[in-house]
Structures are given as structure tokens and as C-alpha cells.
N, C-alpha and C positions, 0 to 999 in steps of 0.2 A: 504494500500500500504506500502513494506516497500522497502527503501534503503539503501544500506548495503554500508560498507567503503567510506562514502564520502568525509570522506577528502582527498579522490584519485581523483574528479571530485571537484575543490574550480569555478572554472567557472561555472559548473552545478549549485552550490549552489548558486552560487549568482541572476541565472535564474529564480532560485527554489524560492530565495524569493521574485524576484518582480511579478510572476505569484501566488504568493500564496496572497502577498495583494493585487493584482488588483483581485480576484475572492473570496476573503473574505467573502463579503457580498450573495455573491450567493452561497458559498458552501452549501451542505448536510450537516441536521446537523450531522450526523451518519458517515461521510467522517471520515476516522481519514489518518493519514502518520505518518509513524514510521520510524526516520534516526538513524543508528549507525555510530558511526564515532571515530577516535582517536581523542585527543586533538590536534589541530594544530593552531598557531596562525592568521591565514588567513583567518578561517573560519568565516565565516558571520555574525556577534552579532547581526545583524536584525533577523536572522533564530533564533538565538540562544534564544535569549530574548521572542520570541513567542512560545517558544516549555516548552514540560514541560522535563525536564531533569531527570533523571535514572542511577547512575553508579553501580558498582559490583564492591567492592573494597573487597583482600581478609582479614581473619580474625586478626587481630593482635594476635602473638604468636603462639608456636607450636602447645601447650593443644588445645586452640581456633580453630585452622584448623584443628586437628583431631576431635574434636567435631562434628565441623561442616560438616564434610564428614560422619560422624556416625550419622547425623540428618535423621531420615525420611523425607524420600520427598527431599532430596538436594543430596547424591551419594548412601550411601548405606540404607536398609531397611531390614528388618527382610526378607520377601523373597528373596532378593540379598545373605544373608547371609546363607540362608537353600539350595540353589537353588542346591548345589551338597555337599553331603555328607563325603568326606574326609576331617581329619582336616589339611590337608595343606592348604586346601582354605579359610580359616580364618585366617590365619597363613598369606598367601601372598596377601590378602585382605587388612589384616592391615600394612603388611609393606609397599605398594603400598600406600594407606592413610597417612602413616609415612613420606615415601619419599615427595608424594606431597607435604605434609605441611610441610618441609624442604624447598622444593624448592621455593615453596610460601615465605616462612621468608625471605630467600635467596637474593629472588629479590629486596628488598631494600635495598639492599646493593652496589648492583649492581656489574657488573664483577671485579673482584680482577686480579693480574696481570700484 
């Protein structure tokens, strides 16, 4: 099961975790719930404390996020790269990669202004 944005529902969460310890002992073991959520200080540190936690934070630096969008398997891949044969598509491939990881850096900074 997953649920998606729950720190949009902080009441559901809190439902969520007294139905998940009163049926603890009877779950499946094979049962898994998967929540994503932003950080919000509301949210429920019983929920919190029995889950296993996962964030995606991006790469520190520019080199680093272009890297890592040139990794196989994470954005582009050697077929992404061949998939059409003009060299302006490697050309706006990478500055679309470029950009990103500009914007990526960017955001720690937060808006200027």
C-alpha cells in the first residue's frame, strides 16, 4: 500500500498509527505501507519512529548533479543518448542537465529578492 502527501491528512496519520499498533501482532508478514510525506512538525513521531525512513536529497555541487544525471540508471543512459541522431540532441540534453543542476544548487539558497 502506498500513501502519498500525508502531511496533507496529520488526523489520518494519527488514525494510521493507532490502527497500525492495535493490528501489529496480526499483521502479514509480507504486509509492507509505504508513506511519503514532506517534513512537517505535526506529524506523528509514533508513525515516525516505527517506519524505516528514505530521503532523496540532491547532489552537493554542480560537477556532482551533472554527474549524477549522466549516471546510468538515474536520467540519462547511452540509449537516451543514441535514441535520435542529430547533434543538437546532445547538445540540448546537456544543457537541460546543466540547467537542472543549476537549479538544484540554487535551491539552497533559497529565493533572492
Amino acid at each position: 500500500v502506498l500513501l502519498q502527501n500525508c502531511e496533507l491528512g496529520l488526523g489520518l496519520m494519527f488514525e494510521m498509527e493507532a490502527v497500525i499498533n492495535k493490528l501489529k501482532g496480526n499483521m502479514d508478514p509480507n504486509f509492507r505501507l509505504f508513506i511519503t510525506a514532506l517534513p512537517h512538525p505535526e506529524f506523528p513521531l509514533g508513525l515516525l519512529q516505527m517506519c524505516s525512513k528514505v530521503t532523496n536529497d540532491p547532489p552537493s555541487g554542480l560537477r556532482a548533479g551533472l554527474l549524477r544525471s549522466f549516471t546510468p540508471g538515474v536520467m540519462i543512459d547511452q540509449d537516451r543518448l543514441e535514441r535520435v541522431e542529430t547533434p543538437q540532441w546532445r547538445q540540448l540534453l546537456f544543457a537541460l542537465c546543466f540547467l537542472h543542476s543549476i537549479v538544484q544548487e540554487r535551491r539552497k539558497f533559497g529565493p533572492l529578492g
